[in-house]
N, C-alpha and C positions, 0 to 999 in steps of 0.2 A: 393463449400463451404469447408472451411478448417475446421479441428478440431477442434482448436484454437476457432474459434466461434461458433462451436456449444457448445462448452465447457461454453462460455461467456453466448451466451441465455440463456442456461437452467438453470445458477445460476441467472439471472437476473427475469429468473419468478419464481424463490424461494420465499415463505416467507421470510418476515422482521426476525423470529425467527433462520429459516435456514440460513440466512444471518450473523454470526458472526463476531464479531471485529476483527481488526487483530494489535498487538502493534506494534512500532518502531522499538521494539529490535528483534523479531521476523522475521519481513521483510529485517532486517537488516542482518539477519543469512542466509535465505535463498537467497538473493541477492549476498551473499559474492564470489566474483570472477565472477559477471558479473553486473559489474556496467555500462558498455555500453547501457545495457539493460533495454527496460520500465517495472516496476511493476504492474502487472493488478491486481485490488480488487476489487470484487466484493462486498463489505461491507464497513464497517470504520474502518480508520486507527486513532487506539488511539494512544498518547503520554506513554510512559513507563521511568520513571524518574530512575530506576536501570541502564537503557540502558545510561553513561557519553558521548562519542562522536557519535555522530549520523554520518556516513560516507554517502557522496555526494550518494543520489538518486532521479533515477526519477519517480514518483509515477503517475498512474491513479489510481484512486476510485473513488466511490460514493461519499463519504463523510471523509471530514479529519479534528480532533479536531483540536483546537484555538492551543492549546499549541505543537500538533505535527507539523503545519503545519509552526508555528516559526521554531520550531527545522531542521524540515527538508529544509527550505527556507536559514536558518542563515549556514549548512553544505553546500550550495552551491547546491542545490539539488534544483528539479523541479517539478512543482505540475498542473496535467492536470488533470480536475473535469469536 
């Protein structure tokens, strides 16, 4: 067992409430200088319209809004649900 998933589990059997959103522009910050790299959410990823260009990602989450999931698909970016 790696880390890595036990990390995963235990936010998975978290409540819906300990479960928080996470915006575009947010993931967007902490991705920056590993875009090679898959984004794992354990939550939803909302759209955040402050955030102008959305830089190519590749996102897993649970769930991703209608309008992030344009934004992120239209910068070239990839969406594993």
């Amino acid at each position: 067992e790696s880390k890595f998933n036990k990390i995963i589990l235990k936010r998975l059997y978290l409540s819906r409430t300990n479960r928080p959103p996470i915006s575009v522009s947010r993931l967007a910050r902490y991705m920056q200088g590993k875009e090679e790299k898959i984004a794992v959410v354990v939550g939803t990823v909302t759209d955040d319209v402050r955030l102008f260009e959305v830089p190519k990602l590749t996102v897993c989450a649970l769930k991703v809004t209608e309008t992030a999931r344009k934004r992120i698909l239209a910068a070239g970016g990839e969406l594993l649900t």
